[in-house]
C-alpha positions in Angstrom: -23.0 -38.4 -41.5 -21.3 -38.3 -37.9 -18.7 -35.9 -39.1 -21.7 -33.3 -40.8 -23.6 -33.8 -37.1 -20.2 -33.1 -35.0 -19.6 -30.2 -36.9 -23.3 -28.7 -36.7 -23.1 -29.3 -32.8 -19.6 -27.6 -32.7 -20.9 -24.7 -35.1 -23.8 -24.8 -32.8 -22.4 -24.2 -29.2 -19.7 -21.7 -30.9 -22.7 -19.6 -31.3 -24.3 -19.9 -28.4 -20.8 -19.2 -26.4 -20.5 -15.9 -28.8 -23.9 -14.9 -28.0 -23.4 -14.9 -24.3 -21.6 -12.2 -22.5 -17.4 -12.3 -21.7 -18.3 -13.2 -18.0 -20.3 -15.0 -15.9 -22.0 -13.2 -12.8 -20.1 -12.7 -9.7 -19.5 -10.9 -6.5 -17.4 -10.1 -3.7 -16.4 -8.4 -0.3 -13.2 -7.0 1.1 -12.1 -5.6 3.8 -10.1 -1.9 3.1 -7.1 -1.4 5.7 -4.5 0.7 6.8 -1.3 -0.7 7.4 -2.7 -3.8 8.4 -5.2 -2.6 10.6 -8.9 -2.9 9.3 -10.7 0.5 8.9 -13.7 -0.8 6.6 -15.3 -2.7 4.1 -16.0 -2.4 0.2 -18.0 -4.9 -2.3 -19.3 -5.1 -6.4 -21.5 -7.4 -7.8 -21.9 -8.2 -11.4 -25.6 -9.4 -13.0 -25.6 -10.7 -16.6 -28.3 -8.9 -18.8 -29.0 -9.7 -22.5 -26.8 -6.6 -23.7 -23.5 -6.8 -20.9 -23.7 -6.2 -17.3 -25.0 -4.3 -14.6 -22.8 -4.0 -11.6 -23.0 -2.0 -7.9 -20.3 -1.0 -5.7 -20.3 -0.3 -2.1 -17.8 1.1 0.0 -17.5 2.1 3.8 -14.5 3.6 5.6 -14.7 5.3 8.9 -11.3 5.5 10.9 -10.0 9.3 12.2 -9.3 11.4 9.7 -11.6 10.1 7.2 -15.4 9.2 6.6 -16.0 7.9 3.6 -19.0 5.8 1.9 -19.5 5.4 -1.7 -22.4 3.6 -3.9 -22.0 3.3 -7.7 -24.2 1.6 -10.4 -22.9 1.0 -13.2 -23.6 0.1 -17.3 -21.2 -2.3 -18.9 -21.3 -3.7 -22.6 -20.5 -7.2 -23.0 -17.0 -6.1 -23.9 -16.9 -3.6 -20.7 -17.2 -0.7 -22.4 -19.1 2.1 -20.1 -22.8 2.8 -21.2 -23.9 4.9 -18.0 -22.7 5.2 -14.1 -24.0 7.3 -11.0 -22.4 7.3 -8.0 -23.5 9.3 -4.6 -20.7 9.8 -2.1 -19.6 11.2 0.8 -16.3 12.4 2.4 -16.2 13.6 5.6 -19.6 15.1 5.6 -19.5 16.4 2.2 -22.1 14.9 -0.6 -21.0 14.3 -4.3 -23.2 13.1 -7.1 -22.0 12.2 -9.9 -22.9 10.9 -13.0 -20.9 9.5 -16.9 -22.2 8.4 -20.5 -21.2 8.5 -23.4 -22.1 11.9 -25.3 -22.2 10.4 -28.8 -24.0 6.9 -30.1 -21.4 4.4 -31.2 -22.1 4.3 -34.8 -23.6 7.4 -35.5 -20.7 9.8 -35.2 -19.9 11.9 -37.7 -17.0 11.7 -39.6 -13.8 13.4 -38.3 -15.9 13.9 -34.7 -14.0 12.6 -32.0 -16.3 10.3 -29.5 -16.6 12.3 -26.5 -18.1 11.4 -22.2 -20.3 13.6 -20.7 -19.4 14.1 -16.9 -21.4 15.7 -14.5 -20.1 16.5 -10.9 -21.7 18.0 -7.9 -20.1 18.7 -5.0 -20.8 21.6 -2.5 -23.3 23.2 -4.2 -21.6 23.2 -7.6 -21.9 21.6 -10.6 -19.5 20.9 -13.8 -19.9 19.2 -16.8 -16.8 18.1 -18.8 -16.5 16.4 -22.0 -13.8 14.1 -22.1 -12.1 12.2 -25.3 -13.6 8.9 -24.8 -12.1 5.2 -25.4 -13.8 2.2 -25.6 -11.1 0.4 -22.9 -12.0 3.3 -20.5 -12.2 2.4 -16.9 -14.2 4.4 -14.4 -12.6 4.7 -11.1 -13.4 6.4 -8.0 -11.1 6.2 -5.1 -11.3 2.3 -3.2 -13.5 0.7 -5.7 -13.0 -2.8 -5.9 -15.6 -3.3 -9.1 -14.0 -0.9 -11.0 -10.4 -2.9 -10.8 -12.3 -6.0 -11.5 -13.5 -4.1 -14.5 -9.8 -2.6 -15.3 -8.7 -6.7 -15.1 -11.4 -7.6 -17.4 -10.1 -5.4 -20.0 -6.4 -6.1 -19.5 -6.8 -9.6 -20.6 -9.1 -8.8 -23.6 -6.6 -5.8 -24.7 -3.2 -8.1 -23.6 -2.7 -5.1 -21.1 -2.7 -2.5 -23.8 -4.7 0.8 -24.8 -6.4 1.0 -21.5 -7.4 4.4 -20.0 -9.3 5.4 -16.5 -11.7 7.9 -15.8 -10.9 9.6 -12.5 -13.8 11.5 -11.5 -12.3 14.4 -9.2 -12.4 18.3 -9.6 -13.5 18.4 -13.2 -12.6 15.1 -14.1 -9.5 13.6 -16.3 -9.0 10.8 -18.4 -5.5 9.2 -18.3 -3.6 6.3 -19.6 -3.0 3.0 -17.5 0.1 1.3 -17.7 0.4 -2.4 -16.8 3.9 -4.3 -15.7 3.0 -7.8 -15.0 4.8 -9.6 -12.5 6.1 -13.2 -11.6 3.2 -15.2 -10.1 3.1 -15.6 -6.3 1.3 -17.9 -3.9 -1.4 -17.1 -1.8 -4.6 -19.2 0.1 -8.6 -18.4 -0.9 -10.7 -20.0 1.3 -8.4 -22.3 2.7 -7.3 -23.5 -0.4 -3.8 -22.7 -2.2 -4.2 -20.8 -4.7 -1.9 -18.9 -8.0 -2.0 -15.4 -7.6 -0.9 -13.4 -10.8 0.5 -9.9 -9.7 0.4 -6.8 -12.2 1.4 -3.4 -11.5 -1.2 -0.3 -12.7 0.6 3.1 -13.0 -2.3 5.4 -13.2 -2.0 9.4 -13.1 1.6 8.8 -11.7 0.3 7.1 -8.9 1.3 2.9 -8.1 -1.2 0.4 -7.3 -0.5 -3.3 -7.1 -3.0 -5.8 -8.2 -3.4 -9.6 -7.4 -5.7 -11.9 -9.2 -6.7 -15.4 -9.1 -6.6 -18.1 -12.1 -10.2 -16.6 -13.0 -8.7 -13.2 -13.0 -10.8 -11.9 -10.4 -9.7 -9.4 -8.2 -8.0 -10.6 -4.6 -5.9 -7.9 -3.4 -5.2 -4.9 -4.3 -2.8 -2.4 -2.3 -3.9 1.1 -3.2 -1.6 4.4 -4.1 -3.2 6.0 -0.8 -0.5 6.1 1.8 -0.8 2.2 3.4 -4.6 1.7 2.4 -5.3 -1.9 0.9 -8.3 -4.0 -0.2 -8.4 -7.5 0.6 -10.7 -10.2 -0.6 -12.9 -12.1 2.4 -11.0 -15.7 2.4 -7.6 -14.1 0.8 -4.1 -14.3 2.5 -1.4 -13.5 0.2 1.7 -15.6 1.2 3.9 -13.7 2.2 2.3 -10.6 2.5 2.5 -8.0 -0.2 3.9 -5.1 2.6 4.7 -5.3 6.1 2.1 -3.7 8.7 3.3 -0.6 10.4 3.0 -2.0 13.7 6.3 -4.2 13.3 8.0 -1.5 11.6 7.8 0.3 15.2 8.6 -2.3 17.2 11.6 -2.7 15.4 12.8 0.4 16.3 12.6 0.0 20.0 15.5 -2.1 21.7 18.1 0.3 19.9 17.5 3.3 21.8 17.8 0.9 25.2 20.6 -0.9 23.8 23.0 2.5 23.3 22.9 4.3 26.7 23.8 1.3 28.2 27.6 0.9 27.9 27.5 5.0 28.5 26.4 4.4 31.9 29.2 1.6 32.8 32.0 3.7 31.7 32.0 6.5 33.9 31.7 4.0 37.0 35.7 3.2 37.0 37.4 6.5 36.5 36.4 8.1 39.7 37.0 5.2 41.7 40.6 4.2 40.3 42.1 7.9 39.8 41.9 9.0 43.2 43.0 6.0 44.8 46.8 5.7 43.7 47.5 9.2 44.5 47.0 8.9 48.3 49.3 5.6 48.2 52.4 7.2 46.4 52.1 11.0 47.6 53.1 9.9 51.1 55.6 7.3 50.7 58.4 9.9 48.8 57.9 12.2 52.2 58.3 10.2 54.8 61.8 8.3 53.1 63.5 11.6 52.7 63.2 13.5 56.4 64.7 9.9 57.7 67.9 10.6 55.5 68.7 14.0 57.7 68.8 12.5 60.5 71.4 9.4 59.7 73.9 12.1 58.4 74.0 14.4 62.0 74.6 11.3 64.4 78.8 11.2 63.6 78.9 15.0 64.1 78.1 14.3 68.2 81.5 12.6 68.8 84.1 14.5 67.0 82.9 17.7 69.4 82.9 15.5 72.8 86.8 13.6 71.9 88.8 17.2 72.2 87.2 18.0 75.5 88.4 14.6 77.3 92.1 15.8 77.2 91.0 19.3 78.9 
């Protein structure tokens, strides 16, 4: 009887576990920098619902050069597969709207149809729509979206890093493979508190962006293919860093250009001062020996002259 009851309360909770979605609600904030220096903020949230998730992603960047604010809603299944996103943008004055869904019901495509995503972007006045091949491990990702690598991590464990794709939603839109390389674990502090931090390389449209992740596999760093740009979880310091600043890379290269004119300017000092001083010492020694010789050689010529004039 004990055995028949353990195994109806193990049949039982394995149920309820597989009736509840793959993750539990979360959020987070980071701070987006440039070489070190902080030029933002980004966040995502993720809410349970009874079908998946529904998540929202902010971003903010204003620094010279670029001003840049980004809010997404977003869709998921229980197994992250995209169902619907909008996202409103701007970049440096310019609006973009955009919107992604599936084209075709999962289940109800015909046979020998390819599933397809229906992609809508406006941007300065125009609008395109593109139909794009579309895979169940798809990610969408706008540019310094911290939800939408949370996402990509999600997916990465349940495919073992395999078959995954990403939705990059510029000009007309494109959907491209992502390759993983994972990496040896490193060390890094959350909170305070030590902390493994598993390390996996995304190659995406050609492009390199390194990702760090806790034991929970959320998302704690990530430094973006953007020259220098990074996002970095509130709490997180990644031990050692994952690239050096640009500000030591400048100092650096400071003391050399004091350190080489230096010997240039004791060098010259001695010449001037040691070539014309022998000269003036030897030049009139040789002169003043050889008029004294002349005068040695003329004094026996005196008497010979005066001896014959004595007899006279």
């Amino acid at each position: 009887m004990r055995n028949f009851v353990h195994f109806s309360l193990t049949a039982l909770l394995a149920s309820l576990i597989a009736s509840t979605p793959a993750a539990s609600a979360q959020s987070a904030s980071f701070v987006v920098s440039q070489h070190g220096i902080s030029v933002g903020k980004a966040s995502f949230s993720f809410t349970a619902n009874p079908s998946g998730y529904d998540s929202t992603a902010l971003v903010i960047i204003n620094m010279k050069g670029l001003d840049y604010s980004l809010s997404k809603t977003e869709t998921l299944s229980a197994a992250n597969h995209l169902r619907h996103v909008q996202l409103s943008a701007a970049v440096n004055g310019s609006a973009v709207d955009i919107t992604a869904a599936p084209d075709t019901i999962p289940g109800q495509i015909p046979p020998g149809q390819t599933p397809t995503l229906l992609l809508k972007i406006s941007a300065n006045g125009h609008t395109t729509t593109t139909r794009l091949p579309a895979h169940s491990a798809a990610v969408f990702l706008p540019d310094f979206d911290p939800g939408a690598l949370e996402t990509l991590l999600a997916l990465a464990v349940a495919r073992n890093n395999r078959n995954l794709w990403a939705i990059i939603p510029k000009k007309e839109g494109s959907v491209v493979p992502v390759l993983l390389a994972t990496y040896a674990d490193e060390k890094g502090t959350l909170d305070g508190k030590p902390v493994v931090v598993h390390h996996l390389l995304a190659t995406i449209a050609g492009t390199e962006t390194d990702l760090f992740s806790g034991p929970e596999n959320q998302l704690l760093q990530a430094e973006l293919p953007q020259l220098g740009f990074a996002l970095i979880r509130n709490g997180f310091i990644l031990t050692p860093p994952a690239k050096p600043g640009a500000p030591p890379a400048q100092q650096n290269s400071i003391p050399p250009p004091a350190q080489n004119p230096a010997p240039p300017v004791q060098t010259p000092v001695p010449p001037p001062t040691q070539t014309p001083t022998p000269p003036p010492v030897e030049n009139p020694t040789p002169p003043a020996q050889q008029p004294s010789a002349p005068p040695t050689q003329p004094a026996p010529a005196p008497p010979p002259a005066q001896s014959p004039q004595l007899p006279n």
